[in-house]
C-alpha positions in Angstrom: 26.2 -39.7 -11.5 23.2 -40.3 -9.2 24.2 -37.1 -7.2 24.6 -34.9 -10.3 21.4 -35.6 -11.5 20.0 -35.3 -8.2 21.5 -31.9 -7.8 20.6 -30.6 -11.0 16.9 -32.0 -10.3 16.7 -29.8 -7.0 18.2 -26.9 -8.9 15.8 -26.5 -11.3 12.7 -27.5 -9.7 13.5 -25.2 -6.5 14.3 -22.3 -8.7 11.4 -22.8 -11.0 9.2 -22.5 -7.9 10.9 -19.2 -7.2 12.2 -20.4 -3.7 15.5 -20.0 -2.2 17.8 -23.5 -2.1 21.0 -24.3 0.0 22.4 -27.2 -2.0 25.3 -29.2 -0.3 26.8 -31.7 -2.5 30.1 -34.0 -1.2 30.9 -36.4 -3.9 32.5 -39.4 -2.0 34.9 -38.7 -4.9 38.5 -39.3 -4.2 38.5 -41.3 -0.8 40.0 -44.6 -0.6 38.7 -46.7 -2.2 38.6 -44.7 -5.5 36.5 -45.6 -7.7 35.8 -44.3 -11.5 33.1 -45.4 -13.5 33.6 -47.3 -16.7 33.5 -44.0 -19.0 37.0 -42.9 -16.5 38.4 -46.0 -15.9 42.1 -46.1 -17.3 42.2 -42.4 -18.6 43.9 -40.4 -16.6 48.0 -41.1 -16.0 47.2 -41.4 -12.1 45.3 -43.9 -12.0 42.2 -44.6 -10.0 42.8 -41.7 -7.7 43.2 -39.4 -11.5 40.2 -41.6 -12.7 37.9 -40.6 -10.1 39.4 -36.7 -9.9 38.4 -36.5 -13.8 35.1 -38.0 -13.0 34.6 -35.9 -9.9 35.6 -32.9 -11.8 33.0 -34.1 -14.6 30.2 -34.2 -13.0 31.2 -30.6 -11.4 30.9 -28.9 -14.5 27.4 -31.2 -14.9 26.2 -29.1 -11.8 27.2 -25.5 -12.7 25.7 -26.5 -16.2 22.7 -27.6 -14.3 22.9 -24.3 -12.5 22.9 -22.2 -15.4 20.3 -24.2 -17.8 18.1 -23.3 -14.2 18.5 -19.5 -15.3 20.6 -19.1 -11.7 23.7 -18.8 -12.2 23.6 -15.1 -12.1 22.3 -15.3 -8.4 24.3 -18.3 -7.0 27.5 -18.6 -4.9 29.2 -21.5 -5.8 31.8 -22.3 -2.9 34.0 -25.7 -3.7 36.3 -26.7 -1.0 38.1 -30.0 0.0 37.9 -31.8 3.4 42.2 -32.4 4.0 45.2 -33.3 2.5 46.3 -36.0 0.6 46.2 -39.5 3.0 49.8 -40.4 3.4 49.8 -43.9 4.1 48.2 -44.8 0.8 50.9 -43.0 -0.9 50.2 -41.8 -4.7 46.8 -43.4 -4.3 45.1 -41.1 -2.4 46.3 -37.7 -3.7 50.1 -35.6 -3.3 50.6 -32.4 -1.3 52.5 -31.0 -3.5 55.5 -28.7 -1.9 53.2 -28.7 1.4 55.0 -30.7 3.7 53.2 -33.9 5.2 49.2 -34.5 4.7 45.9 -35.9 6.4 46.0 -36.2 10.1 48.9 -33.7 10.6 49.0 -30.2 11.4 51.5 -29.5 8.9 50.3 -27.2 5.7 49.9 -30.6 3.4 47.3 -31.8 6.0 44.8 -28.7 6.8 45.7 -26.4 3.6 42.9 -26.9 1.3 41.8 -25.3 -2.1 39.0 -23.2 -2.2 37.6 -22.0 -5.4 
């Protein structure tokens, strides 16, 4: 929560001041350990790994509101990207690959394929 609002504080007070921002944000959001707080916990059907991903993606659509209440929307690129696959040794508790075979520390698709909105 603390980086949401942080973000959407930079935002707005950068773009009020008519001065161009770079804003990096990475959410510690879904590494092991996982953790959701109490308005996520138990609501997903995957746990504390789909906990945190629904808080994660929560406070995403915070941001972009953030970005649009700022009046720059129109003249923002908004890049959101993962770091690596799904680690394998924690099983279903630290994400799936999908039909990629294998995951984090592999060369294999399910380890260096990431999404990239």
């Amino acid at each position: 929560e603390r980086y949401t609002e942080k973000a959407v504080d930079f935002m707005h007070r950068n773009t009020a001041a008519k001065k161009p921002w770079f804003l990096y944000l990475a959410w510690n959001h879904v590494h092991i350990p996982d953790f959701a707080s109490k308005q996520f916990c138990n609501t997903s059907i995957r746990g504390r790994f789909g906990d945190a991903l629904a808080e994660m993606d929560f406070h995403v659509g915070k941001v972009l509101d953030g970005l649009d209440a700022a009046g720059a929307a129109n003249n923002t690129v908004v890049f959101f990207t993962s770091d690596n696959g799904p680690w394998l040794i924690m099983r279903w508790a630290a994400g799936h690959a999908g039909h990629f075979f294998e995951g984090k520390t592999t060369t294999w698709e399910g380890g260096v394929r990431v999404p990239g909105i």
